[in-house]
C-alpha positions in Angstrom: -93.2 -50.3 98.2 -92.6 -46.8 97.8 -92.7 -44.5 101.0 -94.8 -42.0 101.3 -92.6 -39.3 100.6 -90.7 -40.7 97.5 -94.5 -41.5 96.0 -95.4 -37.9 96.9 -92.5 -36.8 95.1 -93.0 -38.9 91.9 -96.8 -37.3 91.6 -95.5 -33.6 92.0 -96.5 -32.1 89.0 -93.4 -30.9 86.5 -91.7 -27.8 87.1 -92.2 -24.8 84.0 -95.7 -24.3 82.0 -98.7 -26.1 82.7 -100.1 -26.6 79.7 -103.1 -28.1 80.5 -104.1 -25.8 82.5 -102.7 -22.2 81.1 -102.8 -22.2 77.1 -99.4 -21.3 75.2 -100.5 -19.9 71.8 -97.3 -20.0 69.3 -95.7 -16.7 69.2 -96.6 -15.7 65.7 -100.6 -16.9 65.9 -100.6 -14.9 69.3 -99.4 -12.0 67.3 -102.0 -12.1 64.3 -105.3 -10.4 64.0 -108.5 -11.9 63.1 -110.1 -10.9 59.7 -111.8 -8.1 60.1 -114.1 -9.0 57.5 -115.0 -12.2 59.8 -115.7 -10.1 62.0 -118.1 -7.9 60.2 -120.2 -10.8 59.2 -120.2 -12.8 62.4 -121.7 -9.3 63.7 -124.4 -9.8 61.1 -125.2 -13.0 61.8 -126.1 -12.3 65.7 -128.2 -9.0 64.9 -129.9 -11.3 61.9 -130.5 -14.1 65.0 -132.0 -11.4 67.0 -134.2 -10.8 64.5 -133.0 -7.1 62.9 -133.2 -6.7 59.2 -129.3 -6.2 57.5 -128.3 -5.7 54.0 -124.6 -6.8 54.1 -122.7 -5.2 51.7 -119.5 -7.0 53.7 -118.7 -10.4 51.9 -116.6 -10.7 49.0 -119.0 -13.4 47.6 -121.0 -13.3 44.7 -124.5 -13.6 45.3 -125.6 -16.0 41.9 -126.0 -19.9 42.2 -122.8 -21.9 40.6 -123.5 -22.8 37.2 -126.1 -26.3 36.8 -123.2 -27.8 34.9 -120.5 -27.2 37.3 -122.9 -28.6 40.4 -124.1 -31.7 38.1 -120.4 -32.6 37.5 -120.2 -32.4 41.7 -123.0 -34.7 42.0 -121.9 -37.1 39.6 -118.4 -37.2 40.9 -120.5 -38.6 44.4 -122.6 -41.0 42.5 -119.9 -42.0 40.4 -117.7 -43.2 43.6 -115.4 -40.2 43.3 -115.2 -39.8 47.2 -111.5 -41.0 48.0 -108.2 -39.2 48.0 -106.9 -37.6 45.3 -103.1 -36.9 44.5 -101.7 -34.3 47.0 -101.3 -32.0 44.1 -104.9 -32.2 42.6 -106.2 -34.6 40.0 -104.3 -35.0 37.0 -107.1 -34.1 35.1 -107.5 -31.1 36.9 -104.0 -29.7 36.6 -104.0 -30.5 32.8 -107.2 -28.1 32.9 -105.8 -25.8 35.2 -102.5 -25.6 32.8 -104.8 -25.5 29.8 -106.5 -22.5 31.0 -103.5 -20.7 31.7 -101.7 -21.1 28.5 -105.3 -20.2 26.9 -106.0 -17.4 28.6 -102.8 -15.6 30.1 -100.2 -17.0 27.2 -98.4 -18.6 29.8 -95.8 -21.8 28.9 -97.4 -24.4 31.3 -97.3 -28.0 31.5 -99.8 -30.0 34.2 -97.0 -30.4 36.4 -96.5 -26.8 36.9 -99.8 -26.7 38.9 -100.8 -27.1 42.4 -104.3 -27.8 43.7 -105.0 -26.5 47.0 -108.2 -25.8 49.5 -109.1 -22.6 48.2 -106.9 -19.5 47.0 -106.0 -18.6 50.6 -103.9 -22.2 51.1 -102.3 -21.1 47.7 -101.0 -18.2 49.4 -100.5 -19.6 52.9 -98.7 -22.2 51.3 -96.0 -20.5 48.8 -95.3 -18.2 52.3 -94.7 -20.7 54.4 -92.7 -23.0 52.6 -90.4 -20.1 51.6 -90.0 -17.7 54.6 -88.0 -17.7 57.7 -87.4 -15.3 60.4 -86.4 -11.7 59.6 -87.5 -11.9 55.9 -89.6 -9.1 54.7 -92.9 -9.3 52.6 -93.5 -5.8 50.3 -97.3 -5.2 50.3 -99.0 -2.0 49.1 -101.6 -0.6 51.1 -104.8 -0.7 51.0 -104.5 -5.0 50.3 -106.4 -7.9 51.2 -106.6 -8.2 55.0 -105.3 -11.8 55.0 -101.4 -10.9 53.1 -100.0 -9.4 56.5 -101.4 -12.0 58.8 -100.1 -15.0 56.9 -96.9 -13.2 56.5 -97.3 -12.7 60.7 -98.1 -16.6 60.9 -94.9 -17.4 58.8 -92.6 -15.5 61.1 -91.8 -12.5 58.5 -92.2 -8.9 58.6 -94.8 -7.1 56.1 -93.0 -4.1 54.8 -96.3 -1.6 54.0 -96.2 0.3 50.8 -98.8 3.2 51.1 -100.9 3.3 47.4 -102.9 6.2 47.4 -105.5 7.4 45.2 -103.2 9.9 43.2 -101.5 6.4 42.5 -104.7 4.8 41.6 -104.2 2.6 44.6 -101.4 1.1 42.7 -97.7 0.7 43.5 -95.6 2.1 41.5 -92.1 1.5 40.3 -90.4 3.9 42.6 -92.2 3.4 45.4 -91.5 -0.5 44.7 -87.8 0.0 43.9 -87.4 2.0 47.4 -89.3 -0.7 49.6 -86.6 -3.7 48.3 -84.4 -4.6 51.0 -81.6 -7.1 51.0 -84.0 -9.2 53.0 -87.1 -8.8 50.8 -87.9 -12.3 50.0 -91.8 -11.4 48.2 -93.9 -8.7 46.7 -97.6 -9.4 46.7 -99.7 -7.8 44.1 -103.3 -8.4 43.5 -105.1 -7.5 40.3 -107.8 -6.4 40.1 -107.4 -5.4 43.5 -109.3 -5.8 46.8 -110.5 -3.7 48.2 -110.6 -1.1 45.3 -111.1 -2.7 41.9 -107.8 -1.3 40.3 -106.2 -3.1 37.7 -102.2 -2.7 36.6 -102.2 -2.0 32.8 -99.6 -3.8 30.6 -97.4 -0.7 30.9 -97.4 -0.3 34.8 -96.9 -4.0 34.7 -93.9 -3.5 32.7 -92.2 -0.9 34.4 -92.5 -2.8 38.3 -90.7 -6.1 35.9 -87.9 -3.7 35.2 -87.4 -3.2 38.9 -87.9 -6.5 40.2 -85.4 -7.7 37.1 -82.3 -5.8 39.3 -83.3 -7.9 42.5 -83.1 -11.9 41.8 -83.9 -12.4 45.3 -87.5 -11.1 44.8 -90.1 -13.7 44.1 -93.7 -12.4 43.2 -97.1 -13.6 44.0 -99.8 -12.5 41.7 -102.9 -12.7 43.1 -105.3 -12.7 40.0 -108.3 -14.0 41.4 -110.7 -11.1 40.5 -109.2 -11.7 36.9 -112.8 -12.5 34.6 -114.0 -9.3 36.9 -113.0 -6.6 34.8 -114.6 -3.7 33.4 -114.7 -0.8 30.6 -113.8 -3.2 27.3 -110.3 -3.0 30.1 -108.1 -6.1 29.3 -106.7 -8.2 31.7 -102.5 -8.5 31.7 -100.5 -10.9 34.4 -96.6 -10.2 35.4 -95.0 -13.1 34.1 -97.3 -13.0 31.0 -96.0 -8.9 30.5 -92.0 -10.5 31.2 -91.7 -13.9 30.7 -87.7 -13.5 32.5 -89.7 -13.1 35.6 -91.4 -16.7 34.9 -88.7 -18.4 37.7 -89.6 -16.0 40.0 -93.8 -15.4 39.8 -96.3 -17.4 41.5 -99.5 -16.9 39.7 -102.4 -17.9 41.8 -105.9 -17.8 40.6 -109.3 -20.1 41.7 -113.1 -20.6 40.8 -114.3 -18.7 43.9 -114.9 -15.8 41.8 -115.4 -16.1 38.6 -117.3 -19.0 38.4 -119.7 -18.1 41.9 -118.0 -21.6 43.5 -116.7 -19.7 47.2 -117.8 -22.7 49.3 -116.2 -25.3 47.1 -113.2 -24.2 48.4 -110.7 -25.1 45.3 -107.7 -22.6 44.6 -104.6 -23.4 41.5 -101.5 -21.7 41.0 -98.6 -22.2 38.2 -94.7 -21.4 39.0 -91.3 -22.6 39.0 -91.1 -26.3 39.7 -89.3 -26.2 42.9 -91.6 -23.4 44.2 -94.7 -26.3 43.5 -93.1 -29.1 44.7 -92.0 -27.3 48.4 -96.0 -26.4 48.1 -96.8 -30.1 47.6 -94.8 -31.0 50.0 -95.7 -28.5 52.5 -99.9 -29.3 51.9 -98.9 -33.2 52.2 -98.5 -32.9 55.8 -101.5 -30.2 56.1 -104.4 -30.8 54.5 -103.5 -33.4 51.4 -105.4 -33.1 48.2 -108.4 -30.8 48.6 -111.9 -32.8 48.2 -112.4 -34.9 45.2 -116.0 -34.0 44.7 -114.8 -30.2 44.6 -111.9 -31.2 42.2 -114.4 -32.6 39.7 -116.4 -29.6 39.8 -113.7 -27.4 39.5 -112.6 -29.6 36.5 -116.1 -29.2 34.6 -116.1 -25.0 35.6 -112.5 -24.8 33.7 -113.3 -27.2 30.6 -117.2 -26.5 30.3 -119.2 -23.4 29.0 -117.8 -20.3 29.8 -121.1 -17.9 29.1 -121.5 -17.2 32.8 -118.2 -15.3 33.4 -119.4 -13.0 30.5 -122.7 -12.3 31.9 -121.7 -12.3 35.7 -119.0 -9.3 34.1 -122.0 -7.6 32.8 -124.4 -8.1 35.7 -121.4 -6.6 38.1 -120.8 -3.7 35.9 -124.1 -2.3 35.7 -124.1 -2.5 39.6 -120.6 -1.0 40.1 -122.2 2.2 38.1 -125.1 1.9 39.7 -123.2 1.9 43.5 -120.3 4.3 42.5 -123.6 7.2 41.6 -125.4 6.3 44.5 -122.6 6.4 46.4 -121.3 10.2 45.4 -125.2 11.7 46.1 -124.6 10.9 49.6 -123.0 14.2 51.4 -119.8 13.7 52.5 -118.6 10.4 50.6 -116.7 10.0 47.3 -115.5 7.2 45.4 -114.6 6.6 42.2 -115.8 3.9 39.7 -113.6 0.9 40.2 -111.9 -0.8 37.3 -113.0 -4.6 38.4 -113.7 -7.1 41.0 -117.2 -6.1 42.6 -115.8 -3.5 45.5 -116.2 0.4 46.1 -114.2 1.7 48.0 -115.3 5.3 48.9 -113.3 7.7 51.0 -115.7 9.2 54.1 -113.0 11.8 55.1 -115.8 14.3 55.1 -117.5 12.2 57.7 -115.0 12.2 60.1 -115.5 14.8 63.3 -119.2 14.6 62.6 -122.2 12.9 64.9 -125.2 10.7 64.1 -128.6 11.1 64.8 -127.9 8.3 67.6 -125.4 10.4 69.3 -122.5 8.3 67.9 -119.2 10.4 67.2 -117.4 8.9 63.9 -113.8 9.9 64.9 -113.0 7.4 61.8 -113.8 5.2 59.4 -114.0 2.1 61.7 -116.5 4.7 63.8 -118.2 5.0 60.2 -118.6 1.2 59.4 -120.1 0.6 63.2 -122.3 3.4 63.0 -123.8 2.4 59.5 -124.5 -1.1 60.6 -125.8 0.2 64.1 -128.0 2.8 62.9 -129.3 1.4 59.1 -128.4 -1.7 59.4 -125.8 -1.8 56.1 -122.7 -3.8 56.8 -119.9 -2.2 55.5 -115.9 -2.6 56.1 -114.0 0.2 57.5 -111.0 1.1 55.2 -108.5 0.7 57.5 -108.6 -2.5 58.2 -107.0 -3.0 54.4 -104.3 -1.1 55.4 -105.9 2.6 54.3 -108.3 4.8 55.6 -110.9 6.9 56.4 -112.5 4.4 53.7 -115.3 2.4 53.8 -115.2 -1.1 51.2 -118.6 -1.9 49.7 -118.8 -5.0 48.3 -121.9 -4.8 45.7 -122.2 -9.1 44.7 -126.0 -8.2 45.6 -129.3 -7.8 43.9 -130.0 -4.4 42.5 -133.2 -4.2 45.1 -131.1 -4.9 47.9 -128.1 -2.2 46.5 -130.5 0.6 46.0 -132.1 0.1 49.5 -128.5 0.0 51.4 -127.6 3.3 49.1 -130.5 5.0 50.3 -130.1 4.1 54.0 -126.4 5.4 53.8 -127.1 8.7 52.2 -129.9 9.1 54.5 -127.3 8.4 57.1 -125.1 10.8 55.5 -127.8 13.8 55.0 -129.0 13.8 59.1 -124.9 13.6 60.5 -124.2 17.0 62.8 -121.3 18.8 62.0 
C-alpha cells in the first residue's frame, strides 16, 4: 500500500495551467473581434423579444423566398435518400455545374476539378487563408471591406495590411495605392466586387491596371470575392480579375456562392475555382474540418446553377428600384449624404455632418458607432456604423427589404436627423 504521503503526493494536482478550471483561448481567436454585424442583429433580436418594433436595415440577406425549383430539388434530394456524405469537395455534379457556370458566365477555362465546394462563401475564404498563411505574412485589404477579411486573416496568424479607399477613389483601390501596400511578405490581396459595404464595382480598365501591378510581384495570390456579382446596376457589366488577365489565372482564387443571387443564405453552400494545388490544400484543409457541406444543400445548389435563371434578373431589378429609392431618401435627411451605389443591395452614407451633434434623447453622437446606437435606440432602425468596415463616420444600410418597410425606416431617420441639436 501506498503511505499516506506518497498517495497525497500522486493526487497533487499538476504544476502550470489548469485548464479545467481557467480557460486558455488560442492566441489568435483571443485576439479577434466578433462581427459587428452579429452584433447588430443579436441587439435586434432582444429589443424584438421585449416586444419593441425594429425595421433592420442590418443583415446582408435578401428578403425574397428561394426560388420553388431550387427548394423542390432540396426536398427531393431528402425523399430521394440523398442524406449521406458527399465527396469532400462537393458532388461531382455540382462542381461540373459550378465549372459550367464559370466558363459561361466569366469566360473562365475551368474543368470540374478546378472547383471546391464548401459550407458557405465564408469557409471558401477561411479556407484558401488558412491553408496558405503562416506567421508574419501580410494580407493587403482596402478599407472600408467586409468585416470578416481582417479577422480570418487574425485567426490565421497573419497581419492585415489596411489600404484606406476613399470616396474620391470610389471606395476602390487603386494601382498606386496597391503597388505601395506590396511588401516582400504580402502573401494576398482581397478584393470584393461589387463591394460591401458600398456597392462599388471595378471596371474592366481598373481591373486591368491593379493586373499590371500584381504581374511584377509573383508572390501575390488574389482572392476575388464576387459574390454580389448578379447584383449589379445601371446596364453596368460585371468583369472578374483573372477573366480581365488570364496570366493571373495561377495566382486568383475566384470565389462566388448562391447566398446572394439566388436568396439561398441559410443553405449555406459557397464554390470557388483556382490553381489546382490552391484546391486540393482547400480539400485537404476542409477534410479534417467540416467534410463535404450537406448533400441536401448540394442538390439545391445544383438545380439553382443548371435551372431557370429569371429570378437573378428580376431580383436585379426589384433591388435597383430600391437602391434609388434609399439613396433619395437618404440625401433629404439633414446632415447625411450618400451616393447611389453601383451593386450589391448596401448604401453606405457618410453622417460626418452628424457628428458633434445631440438627439432629442440627450445622446451625444461623437461618431458614427454613436450614430448607429442612437438610430436603433431612439427609431428603432438598425443600421451598421461605418467603422466597423474599416471607414468611417458612415453608416451601411442594407435595403434587401420591402419598399413599406424602406420608406418607414427613411422617414424615421430623417426625422431623427431634422430634431438633432447642434
Amino acid at each position: 500500500m501506498l503511505n499516506d504521503s506518497k498517495a497525497s503526493e500522486e493526487n497533487r494536482e499538476p504544476a502550470g495551467p489548469i485548464y479545467e478550471k481557467v480557460p486558455v483561448l488560442n492566441r489568435f481567436l483571443a485576439a479577434a473581434k466578433p462581427s459587428a454585424i452579429y452584433r447588430v442583429m443579436d441587439r435586434v433580436a432582444a429589443r424584438r423579444a421585449s416586444g419593441a418594433a425594429v425595421i433592420s436595415l442590418s443583415a446582408g440577406e435578401p428578403d425574397f423566398d428561394t426560388p420553388r425549383h431550387v427548394c423542390e430539388a432540396g426536398i427531393a434530394a431528402i425523399r430521394a435518400g440523398h442524406t449521406r456524405y458527399t465527396q469532400i469537395a462537393g458532388m461531382r455534379a455540382l462542381r461540373e455545374a459550378i465549372a459550367g457556370k464559370f466558363q459561361r458566365e466569366n469566360r473562365l477555362d475551368v474543368d470540374w476539378r478546378d472547383t471546391l465546394v464548401c459550407s458557405g462563401g465564408k469557409q471558401v475564404i477561411f479556407n484558401a487563408l488558412a491553408a496558405t498563411l503562416n506567421e508574419d505574412d501580410e494580407v493587403i485589404v482596402p478599407a472600408p471591406y467586409w468585416v470578416s477579411y481582417p479577422e480570418i486573416v487574425q485567426l490565421c496568424g497573419a497581419k492585415t495590411v489596411y489600404v484606406p479607399c476613399g470616396a474620391q477613389s470610389g471606395f476602390k483601390l487603386t494601382a498606386e495605392a496597391l503597388d505601395a501596400a506590396i511588401t516582400p511578405r504580402t502573401r494576398w490581396l482581397i478584393l470584393n466586387s461589387p463591394s460591401n459595404p458600398t456597392g462599388a464595382v471595378y471596371s474592366r480598365v481598373e481591373l486591368q491596371q491593379l493586373a499590371q501591378v500584381l504581374l511584377a510581384h509573383p508572390q501575390v495570390l488574389v482572392l476575388s470575392d464576387d459574390i454580389y456579382e448578379h447584383l449589379i446596376f445601371d446596364q453596368l457589366e460585371f468583369f472578374t480579375l483573372a477573366q480581365v488577365e488570364p496570366r493571373l489565372r495561377e495566382r486568383v482564387l475566384t470565389m462566388n456562392g448562391v447566398s446572394k443571387a439566388y436568396a439561398m443564405t441559410g443553405w449555406r453552400i459557397g464554390f470557388c475555382t483556382g490553381p489546382r494545388w490552391l484546391i486540393d490544400a482547400m480539400e485537404k484543409l476542409q477534410g479534417q474540418q467540416t467534410s463535404g457541406a450537406s448533400t441536401i444543400s448540394q442538390h439545391a445548389a445544383l438545380a439553382a446553377l443548371s435551372g431557370p435563371q429569371d429570378f437573378i434578373e428580376h431580383s436585379r431589378k426589384v433591388f435597383q428600384r430600391r437602391r434609388d429609392l434609399v439613396v433619395d431618401q437618404l440625401n433629404q435627411a439633414p446632415g447625411l449624404r450618400c451616393e447611389a451605389p453601383q451593386g450589391a443591395f448596401y448604401a453606405f452614407a457618410s453622417c460626418e455632418d452628424l457628428i458633434g451633434t445631440t438627439t432629442r434623447g440627450g445622446s451625444f453622437l461623437k461618431d458614427d458607432e454613436a450614430v448607429a446606437n442612437a438610430l436603433l435606440d431612439e427609431t428603432g432602425v438598425a443600421t451598421v456604423h461605418g467603422s466597423a468596415f474599416g471607414l468611417g463616420p458612415y453608416i451601411r444600410i442594407a435595403y434587401a427589404l420591402d419598399d413599406v418597410s424602406l420608406r418607414r425606416a427613411c422617414a424615421a431617420i430623417q426625422h431623427f436627423c431634422h430634431t438633432l441639436a447642434r
